[in-house]
BAFI-3210 file (N, C-alpha, C; in Angstrom, 3 decimals, decimal comma, padded with zeros to 6 digits):
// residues 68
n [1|2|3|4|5|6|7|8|9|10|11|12|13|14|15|16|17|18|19|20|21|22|23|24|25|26|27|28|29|30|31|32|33|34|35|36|37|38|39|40|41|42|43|44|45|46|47|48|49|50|51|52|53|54|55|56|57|58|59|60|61|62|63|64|65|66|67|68]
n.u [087,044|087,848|085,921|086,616|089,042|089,194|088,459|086,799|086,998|085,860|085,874|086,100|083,191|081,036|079,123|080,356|081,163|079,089|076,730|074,051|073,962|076,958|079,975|081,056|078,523|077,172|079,130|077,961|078,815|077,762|076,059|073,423|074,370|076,570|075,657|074,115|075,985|075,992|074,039|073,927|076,460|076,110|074,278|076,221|078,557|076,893|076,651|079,230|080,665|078,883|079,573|081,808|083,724|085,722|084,735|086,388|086,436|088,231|088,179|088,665|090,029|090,244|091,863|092,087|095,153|097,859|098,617|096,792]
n.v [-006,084|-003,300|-001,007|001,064|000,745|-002,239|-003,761|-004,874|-007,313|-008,258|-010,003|-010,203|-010,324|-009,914|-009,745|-011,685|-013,999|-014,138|-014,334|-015,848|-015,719|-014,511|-015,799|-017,397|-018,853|-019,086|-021,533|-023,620|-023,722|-021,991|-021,682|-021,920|-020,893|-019,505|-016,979|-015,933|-014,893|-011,702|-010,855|-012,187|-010,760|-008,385|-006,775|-007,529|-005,770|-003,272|-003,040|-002,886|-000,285|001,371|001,640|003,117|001,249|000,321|-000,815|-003,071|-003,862|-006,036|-006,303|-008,934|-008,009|-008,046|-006,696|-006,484|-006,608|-005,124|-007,484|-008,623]
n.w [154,070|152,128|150,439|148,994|148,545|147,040|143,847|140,935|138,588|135,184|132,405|129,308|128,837|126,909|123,876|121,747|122,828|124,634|123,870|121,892|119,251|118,495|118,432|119,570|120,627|117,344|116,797|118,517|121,246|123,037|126,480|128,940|131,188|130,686|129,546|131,991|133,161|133,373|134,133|137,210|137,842|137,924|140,437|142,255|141,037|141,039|143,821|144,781|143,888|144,356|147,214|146,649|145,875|142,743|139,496|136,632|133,326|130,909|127,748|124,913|121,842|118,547|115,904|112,901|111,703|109,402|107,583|107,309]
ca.u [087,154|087,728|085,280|087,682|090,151|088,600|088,219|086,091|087,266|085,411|087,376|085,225|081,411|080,608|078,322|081,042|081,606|077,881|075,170|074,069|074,840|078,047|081,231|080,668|077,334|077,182|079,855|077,396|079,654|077,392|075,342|072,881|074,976|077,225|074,662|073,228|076,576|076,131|072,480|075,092|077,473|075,293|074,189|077,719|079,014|076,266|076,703|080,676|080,531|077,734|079,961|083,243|085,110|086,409|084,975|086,914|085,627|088,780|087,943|089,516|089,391|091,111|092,164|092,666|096,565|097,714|098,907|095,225]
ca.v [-005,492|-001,400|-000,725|002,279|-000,552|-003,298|-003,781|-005,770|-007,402|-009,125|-010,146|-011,212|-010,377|-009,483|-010,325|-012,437|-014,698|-014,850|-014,256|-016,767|-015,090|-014,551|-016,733|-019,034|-019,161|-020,222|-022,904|-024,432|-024,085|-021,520|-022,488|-020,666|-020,233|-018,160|-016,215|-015,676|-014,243|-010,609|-010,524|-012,313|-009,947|-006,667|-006,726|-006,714|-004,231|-002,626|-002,896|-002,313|000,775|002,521|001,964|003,540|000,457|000,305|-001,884|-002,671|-004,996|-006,122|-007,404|-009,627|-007,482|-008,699|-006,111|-006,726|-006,074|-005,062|-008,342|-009,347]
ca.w [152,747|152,323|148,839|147,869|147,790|146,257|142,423|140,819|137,242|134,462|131,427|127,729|129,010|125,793|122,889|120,686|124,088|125,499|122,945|121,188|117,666|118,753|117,822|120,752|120,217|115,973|117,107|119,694|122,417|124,430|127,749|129,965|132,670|130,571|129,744|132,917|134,034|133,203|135,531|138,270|138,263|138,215|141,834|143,214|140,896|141,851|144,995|145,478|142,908|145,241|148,164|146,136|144,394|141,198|138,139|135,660|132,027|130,064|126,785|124,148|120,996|117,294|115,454|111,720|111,062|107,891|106,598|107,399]
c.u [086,911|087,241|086,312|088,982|090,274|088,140|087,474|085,958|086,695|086,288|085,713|083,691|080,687|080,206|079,109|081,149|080,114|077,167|075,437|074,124|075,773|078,941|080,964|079,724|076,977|078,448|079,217|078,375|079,269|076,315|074,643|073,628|075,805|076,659|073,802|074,563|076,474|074,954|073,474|075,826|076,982|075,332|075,520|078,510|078,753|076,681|078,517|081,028|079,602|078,516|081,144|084,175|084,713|085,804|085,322|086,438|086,727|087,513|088,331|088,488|090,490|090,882|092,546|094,872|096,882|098,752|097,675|094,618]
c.v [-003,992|-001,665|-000,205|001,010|-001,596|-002,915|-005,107|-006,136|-008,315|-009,138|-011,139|-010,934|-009,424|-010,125|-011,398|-013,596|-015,212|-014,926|-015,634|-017,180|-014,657|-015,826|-018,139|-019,874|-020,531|-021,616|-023,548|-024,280|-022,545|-022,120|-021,614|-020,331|-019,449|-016,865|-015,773|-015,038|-012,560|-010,206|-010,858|-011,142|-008,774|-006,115|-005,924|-005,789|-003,350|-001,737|-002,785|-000,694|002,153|002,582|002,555|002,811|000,605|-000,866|-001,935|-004,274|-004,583|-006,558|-007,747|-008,714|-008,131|-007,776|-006,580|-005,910|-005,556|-006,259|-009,165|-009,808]
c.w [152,857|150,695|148,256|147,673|146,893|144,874|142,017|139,122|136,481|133,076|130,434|128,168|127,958|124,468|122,164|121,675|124,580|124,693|122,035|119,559|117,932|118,466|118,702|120,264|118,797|116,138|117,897|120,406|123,417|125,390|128,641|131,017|132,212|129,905|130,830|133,423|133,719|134,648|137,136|138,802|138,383|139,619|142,206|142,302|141,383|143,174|145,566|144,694|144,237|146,311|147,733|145,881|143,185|140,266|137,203|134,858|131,115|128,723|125,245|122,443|120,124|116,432|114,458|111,452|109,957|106,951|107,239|106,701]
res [x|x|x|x|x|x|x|x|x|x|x|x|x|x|x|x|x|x|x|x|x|x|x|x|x|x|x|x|x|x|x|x|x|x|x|x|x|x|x|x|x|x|x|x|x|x|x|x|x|x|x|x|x|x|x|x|x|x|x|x|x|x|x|x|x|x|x|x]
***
């Protein structure tokens, strides 16, 4: 693995998805382990970031339209 090459992508690690007042959450349908992924994934950001890869954090946003 070359760091400067390597990227490192998370997609949804955000409050509406993990917290447990979040959308997931008030539906019962969150779980500690998806809550425990943000502490997970730190490290090796961490740790590919300090050596010069790339992280990149899509995430699923909903934009009111205007026939909203």
């Amino acid at each position: 693995m070359t760091p400067s090459k390597t990227a490192l992508l998370t997609i949804d690690l955000q409050n509406d998805f993990l917290h447990p007042d979040g959308a997931y959450g008030r539906a019962g349908q969150g779980a500690a382990s998806i809550l425990a992924l943000p502490d997970r994934i730190l490290p090796l950001k961490q740790s590919l970031t300090k050596a010069g890869g790339t992280y990149v954090s899509a995430q699923f946003t909903l934009v009111p339209g205007r026939n909203s």
